[in-house]
C-alpha positions as CSV (number, residue, x, y, z in Angstrom):
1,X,-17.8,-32.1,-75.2
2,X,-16.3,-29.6,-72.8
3,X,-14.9,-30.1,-69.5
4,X,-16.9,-29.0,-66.0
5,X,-15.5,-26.5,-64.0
6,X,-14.8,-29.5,-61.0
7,X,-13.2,-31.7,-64.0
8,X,-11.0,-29.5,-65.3
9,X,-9.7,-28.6,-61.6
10,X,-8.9,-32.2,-61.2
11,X,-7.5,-32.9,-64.1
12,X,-5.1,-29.9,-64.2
13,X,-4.0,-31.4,-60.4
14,X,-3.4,-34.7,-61.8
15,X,-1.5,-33.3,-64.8
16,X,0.8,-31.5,-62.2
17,X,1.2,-33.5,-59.5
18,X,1.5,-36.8,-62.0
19,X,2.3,-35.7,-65.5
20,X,5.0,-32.8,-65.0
21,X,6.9,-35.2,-62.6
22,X,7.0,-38.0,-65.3
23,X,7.4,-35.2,-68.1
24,X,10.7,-33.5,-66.5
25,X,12.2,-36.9,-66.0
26,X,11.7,-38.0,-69.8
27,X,12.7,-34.2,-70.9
28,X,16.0,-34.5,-68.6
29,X,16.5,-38.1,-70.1
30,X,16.3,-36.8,-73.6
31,X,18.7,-34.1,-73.1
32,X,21.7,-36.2,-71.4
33,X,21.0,-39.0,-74.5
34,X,22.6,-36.0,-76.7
35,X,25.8,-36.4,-74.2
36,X,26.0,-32.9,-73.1
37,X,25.4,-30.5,-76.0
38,X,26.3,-26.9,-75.3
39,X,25.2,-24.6,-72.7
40,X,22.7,-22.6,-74.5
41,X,21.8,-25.7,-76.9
42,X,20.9,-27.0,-73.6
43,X,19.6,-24.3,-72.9
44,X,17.1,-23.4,-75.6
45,X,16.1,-27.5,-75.2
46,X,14.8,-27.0,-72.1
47,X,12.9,-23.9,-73.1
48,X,11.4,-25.4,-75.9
49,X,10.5,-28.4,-73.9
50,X,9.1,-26.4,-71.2
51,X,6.1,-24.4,-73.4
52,X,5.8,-27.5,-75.4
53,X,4.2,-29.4,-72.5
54,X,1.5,-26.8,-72.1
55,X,0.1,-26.6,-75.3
56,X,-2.1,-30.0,-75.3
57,X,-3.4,-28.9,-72.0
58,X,-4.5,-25.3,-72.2
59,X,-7.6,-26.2,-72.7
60,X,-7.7,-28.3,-69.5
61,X,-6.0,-25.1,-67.4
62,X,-7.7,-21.9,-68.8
63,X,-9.8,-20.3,-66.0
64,X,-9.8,-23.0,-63.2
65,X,-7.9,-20.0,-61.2
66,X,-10.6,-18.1,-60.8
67,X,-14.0,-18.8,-59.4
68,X,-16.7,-21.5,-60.1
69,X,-18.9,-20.1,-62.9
70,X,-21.8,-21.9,-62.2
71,X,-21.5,-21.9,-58.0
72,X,-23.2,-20.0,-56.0
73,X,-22.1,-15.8,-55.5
């Protein structure tokens, strides 16, 4: 069952305003549980982590930029 238009806008807020918060806090605690590793190990860690998050949720974020499909023109 897809998402609304209204549900995926809310859920995408939630999912930034709650779950990136408690994401980057887990993602930091991760990385300092490997007791510094190199610069770019550290590096490439964060990248990695930071298009990881994404991918469950694209479906939840693709097109609630643009305007309501189904409201009025």
């Amino acid at each position: 069952m897809a998402l609304s238009y209204k549900a995926r806008r809310r859920w995408s807020l939630v999912i930034l305003l709650i779950g990136m918060p408690l994401y980057i806090v887990a993602a930091v605690t991760v990385v300092n549980w490997l007791d510094r590793p190199h610069f770019l190990v550290e590096l490439l860690i964060y990248v990695v982590l930071g298009i990881v998050w994404i991918l469950p949720f694209k479906a939840v974020f693709r097109g609630v930029g643009k305007a309501d499909p189904d409201g009025e023109r």
